[in-house]
Every structure is written in C-alpha cells, then in structure tokens.
KEKE-3310 file (N, C-alpha, C; in steps of 0.2 Angstrom, whole numbers, plus 5000, padded with zeros to 4 digits):
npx = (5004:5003:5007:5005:5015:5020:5019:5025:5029:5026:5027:5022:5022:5020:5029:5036:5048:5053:5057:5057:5041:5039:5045:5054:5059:5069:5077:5073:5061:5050:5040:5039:5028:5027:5022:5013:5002:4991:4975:4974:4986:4991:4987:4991:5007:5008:5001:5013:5024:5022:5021:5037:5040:5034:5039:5055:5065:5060:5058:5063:5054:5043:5036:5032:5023:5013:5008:5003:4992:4985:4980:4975:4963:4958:4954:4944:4936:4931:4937:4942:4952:4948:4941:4949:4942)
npy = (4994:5012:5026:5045:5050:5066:5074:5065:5051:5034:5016:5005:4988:4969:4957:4943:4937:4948:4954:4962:4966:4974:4990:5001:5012:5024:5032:5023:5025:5016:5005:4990:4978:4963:4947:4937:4940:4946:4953:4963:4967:4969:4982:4991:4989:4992:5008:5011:5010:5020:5032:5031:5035:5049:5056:5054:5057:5054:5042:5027:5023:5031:5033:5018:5018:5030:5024:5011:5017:5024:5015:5006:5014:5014:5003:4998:5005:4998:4998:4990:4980:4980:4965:4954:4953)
npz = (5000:4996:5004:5013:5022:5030:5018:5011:4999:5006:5006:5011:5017:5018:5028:5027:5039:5047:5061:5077:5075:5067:5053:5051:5036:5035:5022:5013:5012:5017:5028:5034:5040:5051:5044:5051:5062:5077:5073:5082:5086:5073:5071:5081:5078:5065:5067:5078:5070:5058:5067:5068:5057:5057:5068:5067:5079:5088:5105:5107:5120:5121:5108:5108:5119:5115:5102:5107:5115:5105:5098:5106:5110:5094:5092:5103:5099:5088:5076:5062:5051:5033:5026:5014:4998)
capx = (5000:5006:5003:5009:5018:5023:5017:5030:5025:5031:5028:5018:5025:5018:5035:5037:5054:5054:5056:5051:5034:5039:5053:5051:5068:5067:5081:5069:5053:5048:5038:5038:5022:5026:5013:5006:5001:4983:4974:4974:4994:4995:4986:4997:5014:5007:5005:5019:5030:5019:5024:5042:5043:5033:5044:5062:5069:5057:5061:5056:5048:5039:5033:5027:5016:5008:5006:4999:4986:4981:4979:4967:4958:4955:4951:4939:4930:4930:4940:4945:4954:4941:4941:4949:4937)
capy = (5000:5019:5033:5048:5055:5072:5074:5060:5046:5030:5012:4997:4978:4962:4952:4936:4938:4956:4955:4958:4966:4980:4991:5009:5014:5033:5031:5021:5028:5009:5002:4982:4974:4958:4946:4934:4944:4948:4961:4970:4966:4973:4988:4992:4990:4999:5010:5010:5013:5028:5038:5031:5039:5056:5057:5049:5057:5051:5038:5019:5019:5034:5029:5012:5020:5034:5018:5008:5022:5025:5005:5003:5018:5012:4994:5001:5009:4994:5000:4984:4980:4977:4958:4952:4948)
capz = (5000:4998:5009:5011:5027:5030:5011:5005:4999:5008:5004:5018:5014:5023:5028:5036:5042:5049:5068:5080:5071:5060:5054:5048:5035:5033:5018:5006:5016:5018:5031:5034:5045:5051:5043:5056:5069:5077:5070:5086:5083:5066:5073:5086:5074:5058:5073:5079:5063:5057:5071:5068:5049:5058:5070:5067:5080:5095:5107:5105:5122:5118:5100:5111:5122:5111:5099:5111:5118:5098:5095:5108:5108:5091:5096:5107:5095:5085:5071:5062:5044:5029:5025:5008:4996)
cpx = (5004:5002:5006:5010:5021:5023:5024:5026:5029:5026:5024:5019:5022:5025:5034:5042:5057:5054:5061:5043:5034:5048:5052:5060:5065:5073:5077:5062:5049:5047:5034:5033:5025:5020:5009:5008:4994:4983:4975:4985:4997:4993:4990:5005:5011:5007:5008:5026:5028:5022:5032:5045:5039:5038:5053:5067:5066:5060:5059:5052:5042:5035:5031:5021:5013:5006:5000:4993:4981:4978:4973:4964:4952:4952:4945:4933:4925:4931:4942:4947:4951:4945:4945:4946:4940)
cpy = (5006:5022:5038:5050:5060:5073:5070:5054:5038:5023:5006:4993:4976:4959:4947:4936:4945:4953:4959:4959:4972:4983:4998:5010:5021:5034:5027:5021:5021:5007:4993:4979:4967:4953:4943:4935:4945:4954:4965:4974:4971:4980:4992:4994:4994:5007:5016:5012:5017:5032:5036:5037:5046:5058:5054:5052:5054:5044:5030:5020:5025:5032:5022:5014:5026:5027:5015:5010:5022:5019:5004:5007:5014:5005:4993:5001:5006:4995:4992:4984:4977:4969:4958:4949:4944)
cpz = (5000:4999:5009:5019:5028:5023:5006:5006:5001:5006:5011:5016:5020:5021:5032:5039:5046:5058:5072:5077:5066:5060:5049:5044:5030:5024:5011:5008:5011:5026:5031:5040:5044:5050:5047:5062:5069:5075:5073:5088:5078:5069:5074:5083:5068:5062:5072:5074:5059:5059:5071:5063:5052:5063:5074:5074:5088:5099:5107:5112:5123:5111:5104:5114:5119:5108:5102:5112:5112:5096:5099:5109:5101:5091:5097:5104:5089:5076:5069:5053:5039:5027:5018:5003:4990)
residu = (UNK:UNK:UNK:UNK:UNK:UNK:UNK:UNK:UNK:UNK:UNK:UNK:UNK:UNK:UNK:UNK:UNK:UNK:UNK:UNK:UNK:UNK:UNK:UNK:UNK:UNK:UNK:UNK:UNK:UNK:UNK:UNK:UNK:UNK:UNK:UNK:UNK:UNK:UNK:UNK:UNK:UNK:UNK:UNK:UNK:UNK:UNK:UNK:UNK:UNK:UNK:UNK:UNK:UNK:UNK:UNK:UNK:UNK:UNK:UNK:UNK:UNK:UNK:UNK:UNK:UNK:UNK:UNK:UNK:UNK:UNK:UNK:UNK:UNK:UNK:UNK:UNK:UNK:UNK:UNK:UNK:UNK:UNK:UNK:UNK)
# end
C-alpha cells in the first residue's frame, strides 16, 4: 500500500521475516508489518512505525506508548481491517 507521510510518499509491505513486528527505514521511506500477527497486533505496529517515519527522532519507548494508547483507543471503537474479498 502507499501513503503519504509528512506529504511523502512511503511504501507498507507484509513480511514474514521482519522481527520483531515491523521496521520503519526513513532512507527508502519503507515500512515492513510483520505478517502473522493479530489484528489487534497489526494495529498496534502499523502504529507503531507511522509515528516512527513522523517522528524519526522520538524515542522507542515513547513511540510504544503513544502507539499503544492510539491502537486501543481504536480497538475500542472497534475499528478493524476490511476483510479480503
């Protein structure tokens, strides 16, 4: 999928070998979701390595806990990723 952060356009990959669950690279504004994960999982790291490419110079345990907060908020609200048909 592409999206645009800070009005650039960066790149979303499903990996299976990515660990531990994602991996934000500012250099080929590329972010990688590890694939088999719960959705409330993927949530939380898509995330999670959004705010990495918004804010590259934040801290990881910062960037965890906003993440976190944003993931279950939406959870909550029952935000969920449309099915594949």
């Amino acid at each position: 999928m592409r999206v645009r952060i800070l009005n650039q356009v960066w790149d979303i990959k499903d990996a299976a070998d990515i660990k531990p669950f994602g991996l934000c690279d500012h250099e080929t504004r590329k972010i990688w979701i590890r694939e088999r994960q719960s959705e409330s999982e993927r949530l939380d790291t898509l995330i999670h390595e959004v705010l990495h490419a918004l804010a590259p110079d934040a801290d990881e345990q910062s960037v965890t806990r906003m993440a976190k907060t944003v993931s279950n908020i939406l959870w909550r609200d029952k935000w969920r990723r449309p099915r594949k048909t």
